[in-house]
PyMOL Python script that loads the backbone (N, CA, C, O; Angstrom):
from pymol import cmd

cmd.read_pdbstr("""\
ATOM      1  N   UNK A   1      20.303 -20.354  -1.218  1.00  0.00           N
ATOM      2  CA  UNK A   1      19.961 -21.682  -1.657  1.00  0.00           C
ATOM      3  C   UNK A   1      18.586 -22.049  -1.128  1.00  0.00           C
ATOM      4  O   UNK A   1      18.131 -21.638  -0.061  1.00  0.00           O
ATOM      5  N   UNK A   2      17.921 -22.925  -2.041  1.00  0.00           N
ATOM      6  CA  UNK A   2      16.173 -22.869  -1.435  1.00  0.00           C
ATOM      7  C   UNK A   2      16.543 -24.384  -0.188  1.00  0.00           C
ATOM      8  O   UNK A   2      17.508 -25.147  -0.201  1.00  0.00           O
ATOM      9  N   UNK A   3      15.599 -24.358   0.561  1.00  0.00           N
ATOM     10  CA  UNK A   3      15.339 -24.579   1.827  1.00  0.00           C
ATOM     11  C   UNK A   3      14.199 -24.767   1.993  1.00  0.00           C
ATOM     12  O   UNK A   3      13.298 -23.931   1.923  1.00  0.00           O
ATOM     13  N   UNK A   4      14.089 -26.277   2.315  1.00  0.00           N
ATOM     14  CA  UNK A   4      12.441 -26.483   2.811  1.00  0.00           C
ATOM     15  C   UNK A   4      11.872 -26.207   3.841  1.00  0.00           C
ATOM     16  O   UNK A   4      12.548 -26.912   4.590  1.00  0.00           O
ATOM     17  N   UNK A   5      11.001 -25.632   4.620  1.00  0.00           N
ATOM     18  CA  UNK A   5      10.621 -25.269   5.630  1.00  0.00           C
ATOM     19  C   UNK A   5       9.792 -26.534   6.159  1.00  0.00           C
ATOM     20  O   UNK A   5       9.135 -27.277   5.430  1.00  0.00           O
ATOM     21  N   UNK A   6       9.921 -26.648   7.460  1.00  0.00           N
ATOM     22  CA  UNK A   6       8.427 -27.621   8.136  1.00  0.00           C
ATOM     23  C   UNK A   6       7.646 -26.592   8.872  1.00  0.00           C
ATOM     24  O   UNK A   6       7.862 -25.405   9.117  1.00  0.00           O
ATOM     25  N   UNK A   7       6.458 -27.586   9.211  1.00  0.00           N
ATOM     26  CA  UNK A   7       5.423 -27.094   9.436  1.00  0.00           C
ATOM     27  C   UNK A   7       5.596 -25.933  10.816  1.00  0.00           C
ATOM     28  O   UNK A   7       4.687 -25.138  11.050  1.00  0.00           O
ATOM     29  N   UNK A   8       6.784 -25.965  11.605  1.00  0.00           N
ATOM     30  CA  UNK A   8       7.054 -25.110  12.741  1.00  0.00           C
ATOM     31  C   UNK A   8       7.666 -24.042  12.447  1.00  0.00           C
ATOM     32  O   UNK A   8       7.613 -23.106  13.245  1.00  0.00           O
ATOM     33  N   UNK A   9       8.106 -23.968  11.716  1.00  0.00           N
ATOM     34  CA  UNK A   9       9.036 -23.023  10.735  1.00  0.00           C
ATOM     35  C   UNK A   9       7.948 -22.123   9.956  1.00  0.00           C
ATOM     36  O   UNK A   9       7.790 -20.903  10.000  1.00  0.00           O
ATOM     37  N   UNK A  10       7.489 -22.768   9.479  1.00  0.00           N
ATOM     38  CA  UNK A  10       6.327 -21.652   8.154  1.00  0.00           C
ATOM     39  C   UNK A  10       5.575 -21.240   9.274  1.00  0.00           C
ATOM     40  O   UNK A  10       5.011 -20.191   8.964  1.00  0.00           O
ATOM     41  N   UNK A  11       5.301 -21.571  10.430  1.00  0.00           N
ATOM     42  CA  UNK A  11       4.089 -21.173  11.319  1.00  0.00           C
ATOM     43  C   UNK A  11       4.721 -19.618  11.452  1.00  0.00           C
ATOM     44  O   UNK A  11       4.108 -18.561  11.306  1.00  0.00           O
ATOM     45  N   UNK A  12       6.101 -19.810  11.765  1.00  0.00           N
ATOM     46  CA  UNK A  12       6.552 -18.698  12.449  1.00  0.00           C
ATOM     47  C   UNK A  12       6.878 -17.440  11.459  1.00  0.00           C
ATOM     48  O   UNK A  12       6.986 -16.308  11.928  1.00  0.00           O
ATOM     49  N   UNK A  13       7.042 -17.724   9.934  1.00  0.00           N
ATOM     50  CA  UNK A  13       6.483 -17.294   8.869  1.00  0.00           C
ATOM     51  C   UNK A  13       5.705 -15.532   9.381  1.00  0.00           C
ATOM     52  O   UNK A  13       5.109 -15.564  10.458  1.00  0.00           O
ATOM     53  N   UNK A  14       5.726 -14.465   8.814  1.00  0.00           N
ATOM     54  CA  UNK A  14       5.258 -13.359   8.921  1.00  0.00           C
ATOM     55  C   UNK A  14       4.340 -12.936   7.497  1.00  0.00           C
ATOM     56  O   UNK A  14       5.104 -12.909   6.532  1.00  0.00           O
ATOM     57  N   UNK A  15       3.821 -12.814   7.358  1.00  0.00           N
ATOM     58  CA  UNK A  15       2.889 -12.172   6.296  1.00  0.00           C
ATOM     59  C   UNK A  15       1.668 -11.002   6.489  1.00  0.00           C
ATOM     60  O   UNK A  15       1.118 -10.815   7.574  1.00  0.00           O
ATOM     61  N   UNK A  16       1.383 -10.350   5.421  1.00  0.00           N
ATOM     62  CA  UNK A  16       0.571  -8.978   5.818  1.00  0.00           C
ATOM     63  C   UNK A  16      -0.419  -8.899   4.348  1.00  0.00           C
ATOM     64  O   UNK A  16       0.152  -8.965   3.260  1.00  0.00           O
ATOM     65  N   UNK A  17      -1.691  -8.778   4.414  1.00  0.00           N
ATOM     66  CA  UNK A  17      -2.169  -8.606   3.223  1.00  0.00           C
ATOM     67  C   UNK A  17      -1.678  -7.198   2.718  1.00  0.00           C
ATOM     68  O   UNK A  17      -1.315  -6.427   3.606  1.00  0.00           O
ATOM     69  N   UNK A  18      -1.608  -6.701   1.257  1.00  0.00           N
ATOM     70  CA  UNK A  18      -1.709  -5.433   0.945  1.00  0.00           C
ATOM     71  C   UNK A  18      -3.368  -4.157   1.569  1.00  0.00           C
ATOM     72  O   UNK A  18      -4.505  -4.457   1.934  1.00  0.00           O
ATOM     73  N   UNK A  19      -2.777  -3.003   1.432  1.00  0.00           N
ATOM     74  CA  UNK A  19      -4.112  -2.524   1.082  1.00  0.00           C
ATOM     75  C   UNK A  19      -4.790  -2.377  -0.038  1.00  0.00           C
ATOM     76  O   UNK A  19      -4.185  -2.469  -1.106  1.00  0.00           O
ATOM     77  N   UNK A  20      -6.180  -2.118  -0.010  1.00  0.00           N
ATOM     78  CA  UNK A  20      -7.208  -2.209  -1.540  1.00  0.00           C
ATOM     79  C   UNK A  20      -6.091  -1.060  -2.615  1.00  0.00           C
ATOM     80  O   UNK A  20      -5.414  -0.039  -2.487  1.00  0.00           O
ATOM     81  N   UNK A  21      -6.464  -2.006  -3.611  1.00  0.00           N
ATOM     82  CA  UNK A  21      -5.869  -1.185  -4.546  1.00  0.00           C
ATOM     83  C   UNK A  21      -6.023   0.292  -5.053  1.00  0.00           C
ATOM     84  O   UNK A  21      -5.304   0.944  -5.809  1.00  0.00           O
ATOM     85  N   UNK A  22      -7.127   0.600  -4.432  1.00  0.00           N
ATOM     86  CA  UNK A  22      -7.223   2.528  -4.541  1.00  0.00           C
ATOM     87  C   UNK A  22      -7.167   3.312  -3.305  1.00  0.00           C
ATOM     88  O   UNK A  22      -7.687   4.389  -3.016  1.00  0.00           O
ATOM     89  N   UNK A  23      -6.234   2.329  -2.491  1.00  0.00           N
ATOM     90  CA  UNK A  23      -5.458   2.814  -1.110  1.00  0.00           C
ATOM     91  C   UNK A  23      -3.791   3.111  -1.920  1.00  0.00           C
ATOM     92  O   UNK A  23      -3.175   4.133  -1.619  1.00  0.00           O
ATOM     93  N   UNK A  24      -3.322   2.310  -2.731  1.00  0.00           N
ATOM     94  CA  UNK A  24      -2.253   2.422  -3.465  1.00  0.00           C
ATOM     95  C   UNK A  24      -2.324   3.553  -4.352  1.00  0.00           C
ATOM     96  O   UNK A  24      -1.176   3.984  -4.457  1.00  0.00           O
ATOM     97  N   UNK A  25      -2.896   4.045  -4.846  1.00  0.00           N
ATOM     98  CA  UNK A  25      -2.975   4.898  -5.728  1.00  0.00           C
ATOM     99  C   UNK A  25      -1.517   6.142  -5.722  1.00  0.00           C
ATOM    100  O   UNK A  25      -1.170   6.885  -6.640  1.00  0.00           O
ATOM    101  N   UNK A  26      -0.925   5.989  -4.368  1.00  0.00           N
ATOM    102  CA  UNK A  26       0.034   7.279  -4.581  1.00  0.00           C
ATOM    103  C   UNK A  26       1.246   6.612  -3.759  1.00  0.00           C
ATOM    104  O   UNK A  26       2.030   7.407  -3.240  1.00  0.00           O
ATOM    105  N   UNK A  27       1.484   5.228  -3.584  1.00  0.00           N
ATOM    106  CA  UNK A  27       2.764   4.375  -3.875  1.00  0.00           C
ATOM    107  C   UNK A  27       2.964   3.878  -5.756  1.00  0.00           C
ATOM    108  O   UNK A  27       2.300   3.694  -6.775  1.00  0.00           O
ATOM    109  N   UNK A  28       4.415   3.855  -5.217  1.00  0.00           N
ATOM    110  CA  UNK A  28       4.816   3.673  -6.596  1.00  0.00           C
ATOM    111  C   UNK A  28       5.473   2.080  -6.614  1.00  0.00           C
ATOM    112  O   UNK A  28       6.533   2.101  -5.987  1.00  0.00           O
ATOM    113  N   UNK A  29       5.206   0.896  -7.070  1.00  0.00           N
ATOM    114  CA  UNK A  29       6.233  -0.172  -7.042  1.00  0.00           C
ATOM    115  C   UNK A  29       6.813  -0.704  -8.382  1.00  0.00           C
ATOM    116  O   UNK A  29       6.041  -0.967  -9.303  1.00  0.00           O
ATOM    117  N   UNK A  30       7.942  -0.841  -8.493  1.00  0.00           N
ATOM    118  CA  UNK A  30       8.250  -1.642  -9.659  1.00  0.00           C
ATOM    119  C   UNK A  30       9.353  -2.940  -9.047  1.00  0.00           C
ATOM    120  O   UNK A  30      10.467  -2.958  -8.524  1.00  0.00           O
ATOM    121  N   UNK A  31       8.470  -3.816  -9.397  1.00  0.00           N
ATOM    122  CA  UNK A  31       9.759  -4.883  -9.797  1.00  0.00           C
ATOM    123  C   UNK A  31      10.358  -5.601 -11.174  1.00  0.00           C
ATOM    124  O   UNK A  31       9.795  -5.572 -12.268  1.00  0.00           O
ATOM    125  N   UNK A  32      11.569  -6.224 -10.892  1.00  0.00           N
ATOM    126  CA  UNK A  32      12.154  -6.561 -11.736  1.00  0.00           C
ATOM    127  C   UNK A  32      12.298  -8.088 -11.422  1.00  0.00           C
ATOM    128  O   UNK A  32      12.230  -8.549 -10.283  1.00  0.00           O
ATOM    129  N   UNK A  33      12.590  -9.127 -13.031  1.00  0.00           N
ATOM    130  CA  UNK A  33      13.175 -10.046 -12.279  1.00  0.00           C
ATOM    131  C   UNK A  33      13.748 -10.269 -14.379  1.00  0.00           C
ATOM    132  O   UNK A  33      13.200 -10.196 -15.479  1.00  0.00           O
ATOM    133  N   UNK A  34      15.365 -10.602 -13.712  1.00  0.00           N
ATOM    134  CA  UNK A  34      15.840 -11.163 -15.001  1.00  0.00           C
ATOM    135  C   UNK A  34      17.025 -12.681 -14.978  1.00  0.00           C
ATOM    136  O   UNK A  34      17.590 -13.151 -13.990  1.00  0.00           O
ATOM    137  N   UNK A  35      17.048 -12.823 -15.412  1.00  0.00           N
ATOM    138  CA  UNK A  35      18.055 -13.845 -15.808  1.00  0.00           C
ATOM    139  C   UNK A  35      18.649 -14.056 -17.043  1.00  0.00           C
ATOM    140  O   UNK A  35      18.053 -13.698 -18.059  1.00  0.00           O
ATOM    141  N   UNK A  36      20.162 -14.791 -17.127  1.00  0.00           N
ATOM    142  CA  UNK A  36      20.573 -14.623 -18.365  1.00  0.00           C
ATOM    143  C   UNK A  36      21.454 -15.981 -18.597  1.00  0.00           C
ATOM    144  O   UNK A  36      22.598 -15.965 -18.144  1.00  0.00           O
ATOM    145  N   UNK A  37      21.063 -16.986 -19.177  1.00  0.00           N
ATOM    146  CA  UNK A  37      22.189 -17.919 -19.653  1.00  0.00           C
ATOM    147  C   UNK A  37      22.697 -18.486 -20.818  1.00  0.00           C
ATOM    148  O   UNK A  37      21.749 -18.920 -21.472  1.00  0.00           O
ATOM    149  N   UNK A  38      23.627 -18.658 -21.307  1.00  0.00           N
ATOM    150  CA  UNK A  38      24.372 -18.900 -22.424  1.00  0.00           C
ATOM    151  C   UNK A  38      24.932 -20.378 -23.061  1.00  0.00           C
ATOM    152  O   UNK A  38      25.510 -21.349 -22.573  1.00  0.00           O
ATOM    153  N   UNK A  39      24.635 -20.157 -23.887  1.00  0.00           N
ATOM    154  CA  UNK A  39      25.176 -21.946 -24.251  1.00  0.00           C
ATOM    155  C   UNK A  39      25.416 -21.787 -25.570  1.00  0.00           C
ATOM    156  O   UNK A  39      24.476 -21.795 -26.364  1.00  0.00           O
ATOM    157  N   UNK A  40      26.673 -21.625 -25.970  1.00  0.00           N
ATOM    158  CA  UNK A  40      27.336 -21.309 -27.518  1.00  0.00           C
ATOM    159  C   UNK A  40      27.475 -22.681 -28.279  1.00  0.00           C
ATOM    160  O   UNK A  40      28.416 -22.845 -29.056  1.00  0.00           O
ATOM    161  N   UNK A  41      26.886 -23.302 -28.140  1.00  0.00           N
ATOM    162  CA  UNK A  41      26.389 -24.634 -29.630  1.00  0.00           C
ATOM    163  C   UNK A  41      27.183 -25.903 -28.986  1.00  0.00           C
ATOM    164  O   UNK A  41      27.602 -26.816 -29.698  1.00  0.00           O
ATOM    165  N   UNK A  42      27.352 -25.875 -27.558  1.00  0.00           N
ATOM    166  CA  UNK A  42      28.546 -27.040 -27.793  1.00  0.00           C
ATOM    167  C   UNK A  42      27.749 -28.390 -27.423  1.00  0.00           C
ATOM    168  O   UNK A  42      26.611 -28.538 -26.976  1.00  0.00           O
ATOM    169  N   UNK A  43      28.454 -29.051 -27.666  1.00  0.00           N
ATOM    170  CA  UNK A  43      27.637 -30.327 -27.082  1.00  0.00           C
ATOM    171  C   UNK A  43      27.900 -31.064 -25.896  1.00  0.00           C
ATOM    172  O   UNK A  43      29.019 -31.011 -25.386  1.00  0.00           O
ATOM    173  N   UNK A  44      26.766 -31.910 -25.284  1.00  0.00           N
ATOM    174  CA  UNK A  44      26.790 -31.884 -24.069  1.00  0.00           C
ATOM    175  C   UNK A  44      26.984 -31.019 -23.483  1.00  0.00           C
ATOM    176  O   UNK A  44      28.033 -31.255 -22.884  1.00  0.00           O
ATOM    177  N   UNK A  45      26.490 -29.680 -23.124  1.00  0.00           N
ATOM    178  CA  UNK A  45      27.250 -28.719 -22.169  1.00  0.00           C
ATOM    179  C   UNK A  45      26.143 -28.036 -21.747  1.00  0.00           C
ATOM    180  O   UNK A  45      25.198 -27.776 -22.492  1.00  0.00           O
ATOM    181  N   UNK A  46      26.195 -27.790 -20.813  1.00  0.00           N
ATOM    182  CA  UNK A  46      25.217 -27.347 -19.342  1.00  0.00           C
ATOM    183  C   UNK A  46      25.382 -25.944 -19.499  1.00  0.00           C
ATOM    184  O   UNK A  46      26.535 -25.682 -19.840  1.00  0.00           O
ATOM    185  N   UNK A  47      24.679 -24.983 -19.380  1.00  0.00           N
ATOM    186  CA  UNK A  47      24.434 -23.763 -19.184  1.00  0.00           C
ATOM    187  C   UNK A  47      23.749 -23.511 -17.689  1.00  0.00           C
ATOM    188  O   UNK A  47      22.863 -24.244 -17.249  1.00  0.00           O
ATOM    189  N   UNK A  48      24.235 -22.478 -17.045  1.00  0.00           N
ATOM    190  CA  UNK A  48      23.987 -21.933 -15.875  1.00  0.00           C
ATOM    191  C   UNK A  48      23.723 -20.749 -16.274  1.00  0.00           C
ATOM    192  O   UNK A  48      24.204 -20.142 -17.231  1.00  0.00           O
ATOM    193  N   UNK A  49      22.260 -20.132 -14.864  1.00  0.00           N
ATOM    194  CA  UNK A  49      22.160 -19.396 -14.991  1.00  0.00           C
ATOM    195  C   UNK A  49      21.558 -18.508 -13.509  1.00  0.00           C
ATOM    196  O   UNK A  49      20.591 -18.999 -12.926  1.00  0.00           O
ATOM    197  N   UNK A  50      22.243 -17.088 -12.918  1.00  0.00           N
ATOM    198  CA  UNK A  50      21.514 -16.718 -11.667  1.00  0.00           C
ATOM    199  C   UNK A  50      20.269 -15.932 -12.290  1.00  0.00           C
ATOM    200  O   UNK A  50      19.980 -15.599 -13.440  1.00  0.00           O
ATOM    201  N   UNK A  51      19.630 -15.773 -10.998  1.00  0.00           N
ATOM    202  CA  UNK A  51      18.426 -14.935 -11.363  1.00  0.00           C
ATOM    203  C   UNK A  51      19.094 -13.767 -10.203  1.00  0.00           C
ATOM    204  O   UNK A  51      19.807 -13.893  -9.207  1.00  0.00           O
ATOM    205  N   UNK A  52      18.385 -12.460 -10.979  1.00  0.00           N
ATOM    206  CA  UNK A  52      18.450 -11.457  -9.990  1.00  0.00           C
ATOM    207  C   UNK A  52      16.146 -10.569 -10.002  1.00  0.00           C
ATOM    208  O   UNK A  52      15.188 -10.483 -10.771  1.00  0.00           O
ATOM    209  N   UNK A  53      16.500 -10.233  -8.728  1.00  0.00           N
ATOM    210  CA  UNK A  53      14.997  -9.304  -8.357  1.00  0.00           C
ATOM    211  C   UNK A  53      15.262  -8.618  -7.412  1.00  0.00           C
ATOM    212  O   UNK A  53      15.679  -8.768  -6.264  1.00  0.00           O
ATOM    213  N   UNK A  54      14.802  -7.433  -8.392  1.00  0.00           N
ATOM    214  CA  UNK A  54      14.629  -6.017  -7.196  1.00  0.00           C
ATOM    215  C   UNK A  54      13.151  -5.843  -7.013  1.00  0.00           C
ATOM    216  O   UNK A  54      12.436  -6.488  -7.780  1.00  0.00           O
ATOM    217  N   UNK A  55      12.617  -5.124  -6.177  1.00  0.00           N
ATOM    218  CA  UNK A  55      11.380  -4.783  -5.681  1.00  0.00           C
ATOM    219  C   UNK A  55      11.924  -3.067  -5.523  1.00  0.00           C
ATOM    220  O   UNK A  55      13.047  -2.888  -5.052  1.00  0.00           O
ATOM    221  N   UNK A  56      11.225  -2.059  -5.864  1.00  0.00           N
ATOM    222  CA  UNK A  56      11.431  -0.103  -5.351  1.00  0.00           C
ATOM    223  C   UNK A  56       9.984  -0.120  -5.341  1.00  0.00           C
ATOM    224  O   UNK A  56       9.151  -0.489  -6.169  1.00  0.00           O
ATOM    225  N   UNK A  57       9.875   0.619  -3.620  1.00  0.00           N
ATOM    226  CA  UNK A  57       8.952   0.837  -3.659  1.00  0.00           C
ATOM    227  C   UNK A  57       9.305   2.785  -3.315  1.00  0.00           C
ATOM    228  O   UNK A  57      10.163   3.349  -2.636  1.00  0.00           O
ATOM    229  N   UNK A  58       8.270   3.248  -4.091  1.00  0.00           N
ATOM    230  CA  UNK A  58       8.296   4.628  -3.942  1.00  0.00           C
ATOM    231  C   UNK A  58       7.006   5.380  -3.365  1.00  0.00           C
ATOM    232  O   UNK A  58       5.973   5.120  -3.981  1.00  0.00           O
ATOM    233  N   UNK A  59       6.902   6.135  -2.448  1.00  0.00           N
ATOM    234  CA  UNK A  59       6.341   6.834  -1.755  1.00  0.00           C
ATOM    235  C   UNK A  59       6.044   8.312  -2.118  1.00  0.00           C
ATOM    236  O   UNK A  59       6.833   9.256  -2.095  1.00  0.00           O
ATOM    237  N   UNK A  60       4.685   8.305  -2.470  1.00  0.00           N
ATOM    238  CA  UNK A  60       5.070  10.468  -3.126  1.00  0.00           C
ATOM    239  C   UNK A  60       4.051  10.835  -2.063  1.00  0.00           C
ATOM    240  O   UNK A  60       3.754  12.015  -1.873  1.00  0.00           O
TER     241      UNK A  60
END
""", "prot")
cmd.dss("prot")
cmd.show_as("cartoon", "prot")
cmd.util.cbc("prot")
cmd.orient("prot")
């Protein structure tokens, strides 16, 4: 569930830039991101929907 962070919280936050992109040249990444929701004609009626995301990262 999303969650707001304060300002002491995000400090503590971790992050890393990538390397230049022709440092990547022989990782492999794919991500995904899909979702799917349905709503068959009715009225008034709410459709829900999750999201899913993968990240593979591959190494040769």
């Amino acid at each position: 569930m999303y969650q707001e962070l304060n300002t002491v919280e995000l400090d503590q936050e971790y992050g890393e830039l990538l390397p230049a992109r022709e440092t990547l040249t022989w990782i492999s990444i794919n991500a995904t991101n899909s979702s799917m929701a349905f709503n068959a004609a009715s009225f008034d009626a709410t459709a829900h929907s999750a999201a899913f995301q993968s990240i593979v990262v591959e190494v040769d």
